[in-house]
N, C-alpha and C positions, 0 to 999 in steps of 0.2 A: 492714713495713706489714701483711701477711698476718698476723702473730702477731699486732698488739695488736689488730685486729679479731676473732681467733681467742681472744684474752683476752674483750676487751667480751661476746662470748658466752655463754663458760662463765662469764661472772660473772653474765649478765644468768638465766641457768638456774639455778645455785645459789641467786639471790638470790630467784626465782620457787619453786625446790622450795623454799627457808626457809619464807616463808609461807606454802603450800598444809599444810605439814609441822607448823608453831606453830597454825593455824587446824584441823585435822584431829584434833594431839591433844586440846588444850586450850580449844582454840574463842575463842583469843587471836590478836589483831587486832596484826598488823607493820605498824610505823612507818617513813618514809624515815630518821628521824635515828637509830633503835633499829641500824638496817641498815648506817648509816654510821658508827655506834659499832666494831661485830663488824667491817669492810671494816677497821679502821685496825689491829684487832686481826690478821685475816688476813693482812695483807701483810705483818707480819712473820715469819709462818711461811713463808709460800708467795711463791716468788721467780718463780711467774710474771704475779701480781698486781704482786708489786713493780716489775715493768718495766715496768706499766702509768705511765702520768704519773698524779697523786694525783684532779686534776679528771676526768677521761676518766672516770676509776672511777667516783668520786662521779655525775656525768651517767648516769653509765647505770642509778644507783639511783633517779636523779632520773626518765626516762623510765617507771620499772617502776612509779613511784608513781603518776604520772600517769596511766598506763593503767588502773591499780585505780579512780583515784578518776573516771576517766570512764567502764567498766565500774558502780562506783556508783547513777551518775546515769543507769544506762541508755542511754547513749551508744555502747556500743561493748560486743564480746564480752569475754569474761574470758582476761586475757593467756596467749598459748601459750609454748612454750616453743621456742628458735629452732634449726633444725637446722643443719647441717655445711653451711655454701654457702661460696661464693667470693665472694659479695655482704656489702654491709654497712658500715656507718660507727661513727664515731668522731668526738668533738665536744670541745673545746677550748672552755670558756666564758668564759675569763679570759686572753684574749690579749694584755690591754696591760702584763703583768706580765711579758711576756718568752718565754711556752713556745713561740708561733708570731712569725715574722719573718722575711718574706719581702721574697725580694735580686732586685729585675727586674731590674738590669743585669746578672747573671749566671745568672737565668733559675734560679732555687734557691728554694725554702721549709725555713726551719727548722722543725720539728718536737721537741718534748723528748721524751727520751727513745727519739726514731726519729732522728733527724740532717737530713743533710741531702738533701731528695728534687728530682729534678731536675722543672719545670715549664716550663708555655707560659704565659703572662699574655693572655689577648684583649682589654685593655683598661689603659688607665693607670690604676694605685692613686692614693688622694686623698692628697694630701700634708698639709693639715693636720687632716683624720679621724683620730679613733681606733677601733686597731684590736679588735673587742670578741669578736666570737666566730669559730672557725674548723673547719669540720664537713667530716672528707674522708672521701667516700664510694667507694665501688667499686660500679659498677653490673653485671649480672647479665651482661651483655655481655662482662664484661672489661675497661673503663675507668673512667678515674678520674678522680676530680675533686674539687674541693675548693674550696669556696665560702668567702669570707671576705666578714665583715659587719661594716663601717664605720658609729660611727656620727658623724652629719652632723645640722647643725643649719639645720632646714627655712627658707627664708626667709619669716617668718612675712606680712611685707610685701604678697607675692603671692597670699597666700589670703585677704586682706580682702575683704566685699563689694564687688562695684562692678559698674558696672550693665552687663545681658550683651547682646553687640552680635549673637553665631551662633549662638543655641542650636540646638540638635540633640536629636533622640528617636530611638529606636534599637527595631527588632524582631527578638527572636531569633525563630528559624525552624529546622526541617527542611528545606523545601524550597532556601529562602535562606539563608543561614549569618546575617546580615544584610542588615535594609530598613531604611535611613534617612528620616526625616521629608522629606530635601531630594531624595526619588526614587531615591537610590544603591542598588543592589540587586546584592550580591557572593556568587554563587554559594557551595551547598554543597560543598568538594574534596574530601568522603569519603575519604581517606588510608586508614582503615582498611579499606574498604566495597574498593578499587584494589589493595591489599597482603592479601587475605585468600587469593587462588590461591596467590600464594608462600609465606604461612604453611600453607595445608592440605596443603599437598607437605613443607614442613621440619618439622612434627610428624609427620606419617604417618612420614616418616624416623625421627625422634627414638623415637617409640614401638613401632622394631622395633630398637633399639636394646638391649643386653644391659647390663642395670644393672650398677652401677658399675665399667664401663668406663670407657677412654680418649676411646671412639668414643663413647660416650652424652652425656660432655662436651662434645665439641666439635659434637655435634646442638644438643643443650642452648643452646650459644654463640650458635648462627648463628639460632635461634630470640629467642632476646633481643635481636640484632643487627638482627633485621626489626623487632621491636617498638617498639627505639628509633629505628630510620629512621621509622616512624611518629610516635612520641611527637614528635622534632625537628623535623618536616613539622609537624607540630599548631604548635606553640609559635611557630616561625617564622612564620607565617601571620599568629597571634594578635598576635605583638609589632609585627608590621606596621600591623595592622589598628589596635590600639590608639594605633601614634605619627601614624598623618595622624588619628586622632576628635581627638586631645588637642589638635594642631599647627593645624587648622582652625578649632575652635569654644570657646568660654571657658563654656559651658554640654552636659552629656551625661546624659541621663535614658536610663537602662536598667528592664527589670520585674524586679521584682525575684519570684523565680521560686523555687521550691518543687522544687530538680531533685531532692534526696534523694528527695523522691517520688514524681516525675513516671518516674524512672527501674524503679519498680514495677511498672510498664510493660512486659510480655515482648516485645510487639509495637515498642517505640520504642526500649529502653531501648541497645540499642547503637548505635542513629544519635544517639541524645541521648550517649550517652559520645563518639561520636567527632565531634561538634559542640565540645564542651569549651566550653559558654558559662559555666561558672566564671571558667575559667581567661582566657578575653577580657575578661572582667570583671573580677578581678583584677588583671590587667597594664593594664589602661584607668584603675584608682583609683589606684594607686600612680604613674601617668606624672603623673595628672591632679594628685596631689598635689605631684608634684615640678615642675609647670607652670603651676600655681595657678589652674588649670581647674575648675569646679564638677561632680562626678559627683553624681548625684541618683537614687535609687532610691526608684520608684514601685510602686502597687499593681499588677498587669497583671488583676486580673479584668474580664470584660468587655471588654477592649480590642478582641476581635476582631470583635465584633458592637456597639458601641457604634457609631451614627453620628459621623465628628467633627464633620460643618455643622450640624444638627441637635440630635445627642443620642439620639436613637432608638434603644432596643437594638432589633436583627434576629434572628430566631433565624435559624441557618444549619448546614448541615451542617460538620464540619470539614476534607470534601474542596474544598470550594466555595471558590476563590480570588478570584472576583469574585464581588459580589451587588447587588443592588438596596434602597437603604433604602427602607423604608416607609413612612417620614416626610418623607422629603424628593426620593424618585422618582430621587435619583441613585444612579449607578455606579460603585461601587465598590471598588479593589483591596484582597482583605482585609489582606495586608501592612501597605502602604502606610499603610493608613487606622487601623492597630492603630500603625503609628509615630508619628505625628502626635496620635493620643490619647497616648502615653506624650510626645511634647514637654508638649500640654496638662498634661498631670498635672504635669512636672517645673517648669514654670514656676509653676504654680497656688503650687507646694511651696515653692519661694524667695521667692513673693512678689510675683514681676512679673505682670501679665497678665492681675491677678484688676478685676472689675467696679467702677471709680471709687464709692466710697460719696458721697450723697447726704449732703447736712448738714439735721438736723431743720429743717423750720420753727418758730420761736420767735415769741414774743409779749414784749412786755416786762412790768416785774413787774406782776401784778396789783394793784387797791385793795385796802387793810386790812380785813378784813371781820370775823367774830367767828370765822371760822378761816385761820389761814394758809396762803397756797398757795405754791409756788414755780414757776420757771420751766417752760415745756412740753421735756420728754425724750423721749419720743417722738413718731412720726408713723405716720400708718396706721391711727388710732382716734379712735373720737368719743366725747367726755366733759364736754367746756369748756364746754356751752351756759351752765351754773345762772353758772358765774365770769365768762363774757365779759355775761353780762345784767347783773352789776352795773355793768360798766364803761359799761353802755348802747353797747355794740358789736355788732354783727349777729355771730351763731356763722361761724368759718369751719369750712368740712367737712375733717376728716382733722386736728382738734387736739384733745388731749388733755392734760388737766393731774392734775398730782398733789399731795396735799396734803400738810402736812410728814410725816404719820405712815408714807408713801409710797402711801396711799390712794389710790385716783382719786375724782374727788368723782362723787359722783349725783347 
């Protein structure tokens, strides 16, 4: 497993010096298919490509393309080139042809080209799913995993409209991790903010450690091993949190929030990383989709200083958790009262909730005159007097008529 990870590498850097190399001399622009012409060509020379599985290869030309053309658009930096770790994955994109095939009553994954590796399954595979891709990764820690993606045919049945009996609005927060519209309010658990003493002792360690050692290794380990005792704290929280929103309410309005930037931020930006309201996000649309739950993603400007009974924006400090509206004299928790404007909004957004329309008052046809008029379309304006005189009718106030040419008469 070590080796074709150790392969995927020096291909993924070969394949990264080719173009930096064709673009440097010649000022010629490398293609993925130009890359995967020369790859079919390479492996016949070179027998440690060829032990690679043919797809594995190809995916990793596919990733380095990827990277260029999101670098491109300005997205992301311009790809490095990957060092000597113990970390690192390998992806399988064509799994129902046979190269992965995995045996849970013997607790086994086929692999081509690797055999067979012994596994723990935490979960019952779908039986009449197909199986489409298979990506095993080895994380920094020293563990491994390898995630297999089924695809499944959503029951479309369950995501029809139909009309929502619990909606729910939802506030991210610093202080609160979440404040729900219905008063729920689930502390911030700082995971990382609680695990930062034991990280500043096992790097201080790591970093009097003698490079490329044995001992500098196994620093290295026990530092990525806290990292992921974190990340797993994070995730577990979040997948909790996300199955009682999905399990309770058939409507969930989130803001939909700007963290790429918010995170620009030197003052916030590691309480805003280790809040992860991505990732609750994520894991809440995806539950929502497979529950046929409505997620709804709203504007959040404003929401913290908008009144909800009113309407009245307040200006307020951003330390200030309660305040007083100006408009309507009440007291207010700013949370709370920013969740409830994000229900407002998400309901606005579907379509329930919004202000019954009024139907015009109408008149029936006018007399034939020496211009044609048609029925009154709107309300709110006065115009009718000169049409309703011929009819020898007294003017009603607030009607307005229009003539065919869609004139209003004078």
């Amino acid at each position: 497993m070590l080796t074709a990870i150790g392969s995927c590498r020096h291909l993924w850097n070969e394949a990264l010096a080719q173009r930096k190399e064709r673009w440097q001399k010649g000022r010629k622009s490398t293609s993925y298919n130009h890359q995967q012409w020369m790859l079919t060509q390479e492996r016949r020379a070179n027998s440690e490509l060829a032990a690679l599985h043919s797809q594995v290869a190809q995916d990793v030309l596919r990733r380095l393309d990827k990277a260029f053309q999101r670098f491109f658009k300005h997205q992301a930096g311009h790809p490095r080139f990957k060092r000597f770790t113990t970390s690192g994955s390998l992806t399988y994109p064509q799994c129902y042809n046979g190269s992965v095939r995995p045996d849970v009553l013997r607790g086994r994954l086929y692999l081509s080209k690797i055999g067979n590796v012994k596994v723990v399954f935490h979960r019952m595979l779908p039986k009449e799913a197909l199986l489409k891709t298979c990506t095993v990764i080895r994380e920094p820690c020293g563990e491994w995993y390898a995630s297999l993606v089924y695809e499944d045919i959503m029951p479309l049945q369950n995501v029809i409209a139909r009309h929502i009996t619990s909606p729910l609005g939802v506030d991210l927060g610093l202080k609160s991790l979440i404040v729900t519209s219905d008063g729920v309010e689930v502390p911030h658990p700082r995971f990382l903010r609680k695990a930062e003493k034991r990280l500043k002792h096992l790097q201080k360690t790591l970093s009097r450690k003698k490079k490329d050692s044995k001992n500098r290794v196994k620093a290295r380990r026990r530092v990525a091993s806290c990292h992921a005792k974190v990340a797993r704290q994070r995730a577990d929280l979040n997948h909790k949190l996300s199955a009682n929103l999905v399990k309770e309410h058939d409507l969930i309005g989130f803001e939909a929030l700007q963290i790429k930037n918010m995170v620009k931020s030197h003052n916030l930006s590691k309480s805003i990383h280790d809040a992860a309201w991505g990732q609750l996000v994520r894991f809440t649309e995806y539950k929502a989709a497979l529950k046929g739950t409505r997620l709804v993603k709203v504007d959040g400007s404003y929401s913290t200083q908008e009144c909800f009974h009113c309407g009245t924006l307040n200006r307020i400090n951003l330390g200030e958790r309660d305040f007083v509206c100006s408009g309507c004299g009440r007291i207010l928790n700013r949370d709370l009262n920013a969740s409830r404007i994000v229900l407002k909004r998400a309901i606005a957004k579907v379509g329930q909730g919004m202000p019954e329309l009024k139907p015009a008052e109408t008149w029936p046809l006018l007399v034939w005159t020496t211009r044609r008029a048609s029925e009154v379309k709107d309300a709110g304006t006065i115009g009718a007097q000169k049409a309703l005189e011929v009819r020898g009718n007294k003017p009603t106030e607030g009607c307005h008529v229009e003539n065919a040419r869609g004139d209003p008469d004078r």
